[in-house]
N, C-alpha and C positions, 0 to 999 in steps of 0.2 A: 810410616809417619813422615811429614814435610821436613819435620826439621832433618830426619836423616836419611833425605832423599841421594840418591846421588845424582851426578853429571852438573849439571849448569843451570839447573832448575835455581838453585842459593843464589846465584851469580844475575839471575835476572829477575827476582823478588828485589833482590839490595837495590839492584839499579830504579828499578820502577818508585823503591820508598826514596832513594833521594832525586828522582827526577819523574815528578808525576807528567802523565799525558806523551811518553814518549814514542816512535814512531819504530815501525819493526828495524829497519834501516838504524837509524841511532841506537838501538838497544845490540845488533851487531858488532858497531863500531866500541862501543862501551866495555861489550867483552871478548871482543878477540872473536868470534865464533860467526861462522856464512851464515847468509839471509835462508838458506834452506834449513839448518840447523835452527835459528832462533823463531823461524815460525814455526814447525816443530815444536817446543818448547811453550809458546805464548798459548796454542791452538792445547795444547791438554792443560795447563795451569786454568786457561779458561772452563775448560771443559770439568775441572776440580774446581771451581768456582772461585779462587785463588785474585786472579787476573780480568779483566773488562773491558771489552773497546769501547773507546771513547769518541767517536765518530772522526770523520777525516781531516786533517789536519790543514792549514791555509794552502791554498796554490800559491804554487810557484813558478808557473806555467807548463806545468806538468798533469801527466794523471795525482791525482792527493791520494795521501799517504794515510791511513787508518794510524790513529792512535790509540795505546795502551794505558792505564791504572793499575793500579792495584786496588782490591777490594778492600775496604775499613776493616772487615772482619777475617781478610786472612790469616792475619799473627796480631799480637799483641807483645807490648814492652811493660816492663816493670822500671820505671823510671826512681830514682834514688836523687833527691837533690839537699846535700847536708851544707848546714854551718856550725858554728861553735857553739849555737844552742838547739835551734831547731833543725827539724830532719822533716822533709817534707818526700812524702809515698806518692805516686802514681800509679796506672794503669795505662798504656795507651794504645789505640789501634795504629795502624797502617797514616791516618793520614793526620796523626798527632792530634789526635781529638783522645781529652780524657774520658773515659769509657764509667769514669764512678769517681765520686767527689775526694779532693785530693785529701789523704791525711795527716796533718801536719802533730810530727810528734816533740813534744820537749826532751831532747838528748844531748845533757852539755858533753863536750869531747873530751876536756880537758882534766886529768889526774881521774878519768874518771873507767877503770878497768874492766866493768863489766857493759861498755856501749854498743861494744860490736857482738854480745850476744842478745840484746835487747832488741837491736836492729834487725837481727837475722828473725829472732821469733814475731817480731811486728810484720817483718815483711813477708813471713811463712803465712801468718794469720790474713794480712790484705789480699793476698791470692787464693786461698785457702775460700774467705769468703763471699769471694769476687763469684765464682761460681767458673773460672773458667778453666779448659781441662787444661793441663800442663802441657802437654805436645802439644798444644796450639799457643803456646808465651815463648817466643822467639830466645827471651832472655832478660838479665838484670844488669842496667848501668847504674854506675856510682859515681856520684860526683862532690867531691869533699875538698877542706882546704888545707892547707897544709903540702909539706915538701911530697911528693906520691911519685912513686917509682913504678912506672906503668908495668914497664918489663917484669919487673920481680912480682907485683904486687901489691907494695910495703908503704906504708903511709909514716916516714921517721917524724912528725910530728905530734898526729892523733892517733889513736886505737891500735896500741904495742900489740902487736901480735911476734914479738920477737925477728925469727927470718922467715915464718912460715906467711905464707901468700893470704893477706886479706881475701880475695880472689877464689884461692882454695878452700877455706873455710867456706864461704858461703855457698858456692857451688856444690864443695858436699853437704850440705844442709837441706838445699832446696832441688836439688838435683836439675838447675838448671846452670847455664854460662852463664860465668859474671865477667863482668869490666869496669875499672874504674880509672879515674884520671883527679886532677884538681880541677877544682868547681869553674876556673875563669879558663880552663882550658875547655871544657865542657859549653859553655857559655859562648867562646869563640866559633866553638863547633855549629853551633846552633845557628850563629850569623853567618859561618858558610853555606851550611845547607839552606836554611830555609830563612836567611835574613838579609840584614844591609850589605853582608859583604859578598850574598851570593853573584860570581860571577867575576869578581874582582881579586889580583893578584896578591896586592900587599896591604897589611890591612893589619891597624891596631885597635884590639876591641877590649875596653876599658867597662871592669867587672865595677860596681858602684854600690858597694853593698857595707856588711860588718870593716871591711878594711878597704883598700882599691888594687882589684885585683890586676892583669892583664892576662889576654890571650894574642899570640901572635901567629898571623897567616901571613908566610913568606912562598912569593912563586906558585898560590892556590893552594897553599895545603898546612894543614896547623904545625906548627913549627915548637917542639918544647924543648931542645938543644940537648948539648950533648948526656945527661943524665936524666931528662927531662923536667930540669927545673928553669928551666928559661921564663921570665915575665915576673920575678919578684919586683914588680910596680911601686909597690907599697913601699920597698925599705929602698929607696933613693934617698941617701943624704939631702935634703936641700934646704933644712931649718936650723939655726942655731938657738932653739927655744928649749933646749935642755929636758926635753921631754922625754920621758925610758918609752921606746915600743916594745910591742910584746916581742920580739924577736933579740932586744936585747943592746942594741943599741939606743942613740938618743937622737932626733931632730929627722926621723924618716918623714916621708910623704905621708904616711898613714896617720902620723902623730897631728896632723890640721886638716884633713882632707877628708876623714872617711865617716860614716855615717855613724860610726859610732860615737868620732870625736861632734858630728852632729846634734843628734842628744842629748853627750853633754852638756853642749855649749848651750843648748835650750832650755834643760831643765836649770842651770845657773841662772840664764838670764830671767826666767820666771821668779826665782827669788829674790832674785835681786831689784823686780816689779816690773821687768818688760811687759807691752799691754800688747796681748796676741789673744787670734779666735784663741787657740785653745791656752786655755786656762789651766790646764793640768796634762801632762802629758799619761799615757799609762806604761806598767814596770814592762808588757814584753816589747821586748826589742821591737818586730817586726811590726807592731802595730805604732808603738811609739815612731817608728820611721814613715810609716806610711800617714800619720798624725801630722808629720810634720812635711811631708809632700804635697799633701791636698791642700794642705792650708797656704804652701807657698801656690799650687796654680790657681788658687782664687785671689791671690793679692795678699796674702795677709804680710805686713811691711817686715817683719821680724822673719819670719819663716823665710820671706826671700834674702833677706841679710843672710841668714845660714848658709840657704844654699849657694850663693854667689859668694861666698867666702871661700866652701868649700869647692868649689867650679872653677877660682881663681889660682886657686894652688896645685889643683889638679891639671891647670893649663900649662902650671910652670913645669909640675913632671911631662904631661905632652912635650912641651919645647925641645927637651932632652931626647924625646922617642924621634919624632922629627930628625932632628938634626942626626942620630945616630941610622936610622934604615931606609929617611924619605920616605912613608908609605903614602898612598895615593889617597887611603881613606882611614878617621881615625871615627869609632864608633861608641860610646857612651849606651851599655846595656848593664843587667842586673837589675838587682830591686830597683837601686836609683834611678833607673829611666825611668820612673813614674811621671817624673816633674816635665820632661819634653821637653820642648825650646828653652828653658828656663835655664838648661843647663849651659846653651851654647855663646850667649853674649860674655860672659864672665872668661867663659875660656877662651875667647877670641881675643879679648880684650888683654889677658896674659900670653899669649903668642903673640901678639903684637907689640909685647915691651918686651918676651924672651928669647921671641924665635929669629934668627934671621930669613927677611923678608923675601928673599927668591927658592928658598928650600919649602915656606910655608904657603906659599903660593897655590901651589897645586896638590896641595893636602884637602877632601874635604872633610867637615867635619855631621856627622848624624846622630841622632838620639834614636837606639833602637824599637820597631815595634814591637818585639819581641816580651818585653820588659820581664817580670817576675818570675815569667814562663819560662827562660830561658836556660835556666839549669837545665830543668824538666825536660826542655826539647833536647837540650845536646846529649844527657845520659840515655835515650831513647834511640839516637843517632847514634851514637857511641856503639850500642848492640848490634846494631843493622851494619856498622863500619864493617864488623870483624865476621859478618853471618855469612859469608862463601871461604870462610875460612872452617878449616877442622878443629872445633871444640870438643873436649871431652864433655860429655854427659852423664855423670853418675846418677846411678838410683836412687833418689829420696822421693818418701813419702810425702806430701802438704798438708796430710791429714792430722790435726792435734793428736800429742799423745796424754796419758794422763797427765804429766808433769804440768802440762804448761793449758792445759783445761782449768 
């Protein structure tokens, strides 16, 4: 089977998923291993239909150099992208294309003990009916919010599994590797590989969803510090409005900034007789937000009051990132990136009353294209991180048993 091939075969599938089109030469350099060695390697993956040349590469005043792919169908990801209500399933191949329509399921997290076994049987059943064989699914990323202790497993804020490894559980369940991280760490990841921040050093990529998350890339590589809780964005003191956030203090970032305080502030002003296209927002969350996205990129005058309220404040927490790492570029992805530009005047406008002027200079600032996808792509990424590594693989079956027929 692939997955438990040996030698360097793992090591040059990883590389070809986060760097399409590479050349035999670069995929050398990538893993340590001579050009006789890695073509070798390319010429049987091909020959297993695995791998593709992709015809020759630009001159550079040289003979040109054949370039590599990977085939869409040679592995597949089971992508996990959760929040504190929904929990959205993927499928995806090789070149991050979903393979069958994503599943979005309602699983609130909170006090609520049986999610992580809900989760496991939804996600035994989306693979199960996917049709695809299990030695050909590379693996399962999770991407949730909350404090997440990579190392161990353990999520101390959603889905108590006491000290035993979130991780563990699921892997012996589906008898595949799991990995999971927090969702804006995930999301971060996503803008390394395959987004605004690919290629770039230092780079703060601002999650714009149920609260405002952060992912931080320090020196090219996601950075989640010393116990891996670096980027709580959200709980910055920076309001004296006496607001309780969930987390338990009062006057965070999250408490005026985040899409949730969004909603509210819309479905208030609706009662209170603001005159907006929409007339009614509806009760899910994710559609209520996306309700109130669309309606600011067509102009609607209230929906951009939200957003630019909420843009403003979240420029005042930027200010703060600024002045504390300099990073080169700061990037606006998650749900919220739906709105695009919409986001960036309001927060320029707050850097320019918060930031001092020669540290914010050379900051830029992007709204990701990545948007809604973006969980999606970094837990998909997440698997392929860890896939020239030795995973344990236990035996489970995918096939329903009576119970859960």
């Amino acid at each position: 089977m692939l997955i438990k091939s040996k030698g360097y075969k793992p090591s040059v599938l990883k590389q070809l998923y986060l760097n399409p089109q590479v050349t035999c030469a670069e995929l050398s350099s990538a893993i340590g291993k001579s050009l006789p060695i890695v073509t070798r390697l390319l010429n049987e993956l091909i020959q297993d239909g695995l791998v593709k040349e992709n015809g020759f590469a630009a001159s550079t005043g040289g003979r040109r150099a054949m370039t590599y792919s990977l085939a869409a169908d040679a592995l597949y990801l089971v992508s996990v992208a959760m929040d504190q209500f929904i929990t959205r399933v993927a499928i995806m191949n090789m070149s991050n294309e979903f393979v069958r329509p994503v599943v979005k399921i309602e699983l609130p997290l909170a006090n609520h003990a049986e999610a992580l076994d809900i989760l496991v049987d939804r996600i035994r059943e989306i693979i199960y009916e996917s049709g695809i064989a299990q030695e050909k699914i590379a693996g399962i990323g999770i991407g949730m919010p909350g404090f997440v202790d990579v190392n161990r497993g353990l999520n101390y804020s959603f889905l108590d599994t006491g000290e035993r490894s979130i991780m563990d559980i699921v892997r012996e369940r589906t008898g595949l590797p799991v990995f999971i991280d927090n969702d804006s760490s995930l999301i971060a990841l996503a803008e390394l590989r395959f987004g605004a921040a690919r290629g770039r050093q230092n780079v703060m990529v601002i999650n714009v969803g149920w609260g405002v998350g952060l992912g931080m890339i320090l020196s090219g590589e996601l950075f989640r510090g010393h116990n891996g809780f670096a980027g709580e964005f959200s709980h910055i003191p920076l309001f004296q409005n006496g607001k309780l956030c969930q987390c338990g203090k009062t006057g965070c970032l999250e408490t005026e900034a985040s899409m949730e305080v969004m909603v509210e502030k819309a479905r208030e002003g609706l009662r209170n007789g603001r005159i907006s296209h929409f007339r009614d927002l509806p009760q899910d969350f994710e559609e209520a937000c996306k309700t109130i996205l669309d309606a600011a990129v067509i102009g609607d005058q209230f929906a951009v009051e939200l957003l630019s309220e909420s843009a403003y404040n979240i420029g005042r927490g930027i200010a703060t990132l600024i002045h504390i790492i300099n990073p080169e570029l700061i990037v606006l992805s998650g749900r919220g990136a739906g709105a695009g530009k919409l986001w960036l005047a309001p927060i320029q406008q707050a850097l320019n009353r918060y930031c001092i002027p020669r540290l914010a200079a050379h900051t830029d600032l992007s709204v990701s294209t990545l948007g809604n996808r973006a969980e999606l792509i970094g837990a998909a990424a997440l698997v392929m991180e860890h896939f020239d590594k030795k995973t344990p693989r236990p035996t489970a079956s995918l096939t329903p048993t009576t119970e859960n027929i």
